[in-house]
Every structure is written in structure tokens, then in C-alpha cells.
C-alpha positions in Angstrom: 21.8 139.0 -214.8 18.8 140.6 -214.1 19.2 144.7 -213.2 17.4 144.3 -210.0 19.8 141.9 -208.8 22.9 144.1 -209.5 21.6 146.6 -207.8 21.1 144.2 -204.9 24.4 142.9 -205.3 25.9 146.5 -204.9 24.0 146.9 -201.9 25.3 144.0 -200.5 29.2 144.7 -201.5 28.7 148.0 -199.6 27.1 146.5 -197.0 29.8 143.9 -196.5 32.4 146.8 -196.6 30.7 148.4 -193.9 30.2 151.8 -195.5 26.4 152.0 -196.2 25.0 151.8 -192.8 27.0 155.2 -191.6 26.8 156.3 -195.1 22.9 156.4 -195.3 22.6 157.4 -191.7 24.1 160.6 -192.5 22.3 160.7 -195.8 18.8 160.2 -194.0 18.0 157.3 -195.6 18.4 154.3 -192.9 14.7 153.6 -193.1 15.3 152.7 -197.1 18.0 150.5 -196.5 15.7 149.1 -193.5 12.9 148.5 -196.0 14.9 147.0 -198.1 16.7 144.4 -195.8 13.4 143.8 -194.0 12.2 142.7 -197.7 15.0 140.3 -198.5 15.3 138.9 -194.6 11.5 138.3 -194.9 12.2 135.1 -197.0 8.7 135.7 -198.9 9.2 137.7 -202.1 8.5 141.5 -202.1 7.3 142.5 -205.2 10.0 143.9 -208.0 8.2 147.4 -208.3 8.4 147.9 -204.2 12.1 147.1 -203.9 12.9 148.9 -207.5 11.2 152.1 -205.7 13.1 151.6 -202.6 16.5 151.3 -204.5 15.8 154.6 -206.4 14.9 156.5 -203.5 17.4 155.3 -201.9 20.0 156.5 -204.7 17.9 160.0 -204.7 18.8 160.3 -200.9 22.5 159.1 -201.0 23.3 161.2 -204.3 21.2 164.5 -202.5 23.9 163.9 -199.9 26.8 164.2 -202.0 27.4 160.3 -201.4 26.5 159.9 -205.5 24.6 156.6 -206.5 25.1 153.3 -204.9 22.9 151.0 -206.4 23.6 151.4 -210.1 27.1 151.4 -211.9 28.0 154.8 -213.7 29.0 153.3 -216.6 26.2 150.9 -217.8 26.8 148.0 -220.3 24.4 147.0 -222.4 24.7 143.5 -224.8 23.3 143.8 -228.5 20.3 142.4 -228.5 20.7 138.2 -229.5 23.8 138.5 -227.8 23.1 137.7 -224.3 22.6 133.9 -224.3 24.7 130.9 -223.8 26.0 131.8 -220.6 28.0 128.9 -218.8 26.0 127.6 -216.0 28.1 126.0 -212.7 27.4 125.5 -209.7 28.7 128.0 -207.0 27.4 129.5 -203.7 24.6 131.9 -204.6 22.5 134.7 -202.4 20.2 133.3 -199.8 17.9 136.0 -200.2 14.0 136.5 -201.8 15.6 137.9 -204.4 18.7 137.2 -204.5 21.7 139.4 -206.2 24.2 138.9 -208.4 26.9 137.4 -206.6 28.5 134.1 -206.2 31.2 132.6 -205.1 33.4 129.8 -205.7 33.2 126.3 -204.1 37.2 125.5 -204.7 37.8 129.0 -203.1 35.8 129.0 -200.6 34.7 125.9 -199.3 32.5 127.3 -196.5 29.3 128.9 -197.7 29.9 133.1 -196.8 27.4 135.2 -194.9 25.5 137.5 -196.8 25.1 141.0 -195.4 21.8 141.7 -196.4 20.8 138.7 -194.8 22.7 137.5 -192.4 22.2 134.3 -193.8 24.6 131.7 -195.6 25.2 131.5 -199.1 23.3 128.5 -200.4 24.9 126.1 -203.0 23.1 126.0 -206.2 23.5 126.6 -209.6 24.9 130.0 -211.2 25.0 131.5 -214.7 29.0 133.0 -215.4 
């Protein structure tokens, strides 16, 4: 997985759980997370660079606030390199957005495609790497 779709996909979580709205409100940075939704809502790619720079201001803003940062992990794993490949690819349901983040979720779990909270779309049904 890409690092530009983690971040997404830690955006969404936080989304989803309702604390990033109130969280960059206070922070001063609604107009990031704006940006940034706008983008993936738009259904036309926004380039990587653009939402990249959105994501790290918006980490800049939150962590100036004493909210830390929210769209990278604190403890980063990196594979060695020729290590990364043969990942099992399934099917699940997969982000609806431009550029879509790392999560998926199971078909046999849950039947009914979930919303996405960047969206406010349905997961789509496609293939996923695991």
C-alpha cells in the first residue's frame, strides 16, 4: 500500500469515529480537511503533490494544537527492499474515492457495501491486495 493512501485511510478512520471534524475545528484547520474531502468527493483525481501538501499541513495544524499527528502512524514500518511483493489479491469492498485509501472490508462480514466518511459514498466491490 501506497503512503498516500494510509494517510487517507487514517483520515477516514477518524472521520468515521467522529473526532476529526471537532478536533480540527479547534485546531484551525477545517478548511484542510475541507480541501481534502472536496478533492476525494470531486470523483476526478487531484494531483498526489496537492493532497500530500494538504495532509502535511494539516498534521502541522493538528500537532501545533497539541492534537499530535493524524495522518501518519508514529511508529513507521518499512519492508526490506525485494520484500514487498506477492501480496494475496481478493476481492473485498474497497474506497469509492479518487484516490482511494487503504481500507477494505470483507464481503462474508459485511455483506452490504459501508459508507465511506470522506465520501459519503459506498464502498465499491473490487479487487484488494492483503
Amino acid at each position: 500500500m501506497d503512503e498516500l493512501a494510509e494517510r487517507l485511510g487514517r483520515v477516514c478512520t477518524f472521520m468515521e469515529d467522529g473526532e476529526l471534524a471537532e478536533a480540527a475545528r479547534e485546531a484551525g484547520a477545517q478548511d484542510l480537511v475541507a480541501a481534502i474531502l472536496a478533492a476525494l468527493r470531486a470523483g476526478e483525481p487531484t494531483s498526489h503533490f496537492a493532497l500530500e501538501r494538504w495532509l502535511d499541513s494539516l498534521d502541522d495544524r493538528m500537532a501545533a494544537a497539541g492534537f499530535g499527528v493524524v495522518t501518519r502512524d508514529t511508529k513507521s514500518y518499512q519492508p526490506l527492499p525485494g520484500a514487498g511483493g506477492g501480496r494475496h489479491m481478493t476481492h473485498r469492498w474497497t474506497c469509492p474515492a479518487a484516490h482511494p485509501c487503504e481500507r477494505v472490508a470483507s464481503t462474508e462480514l459485511q455483506p452490504e457495501a459501508p459508507m465511506c466518511a470522506m465520501t459519503d459514498r459506498p464502498f465499491v466491490y473490487g479487487p484488494a491486495r492483503l
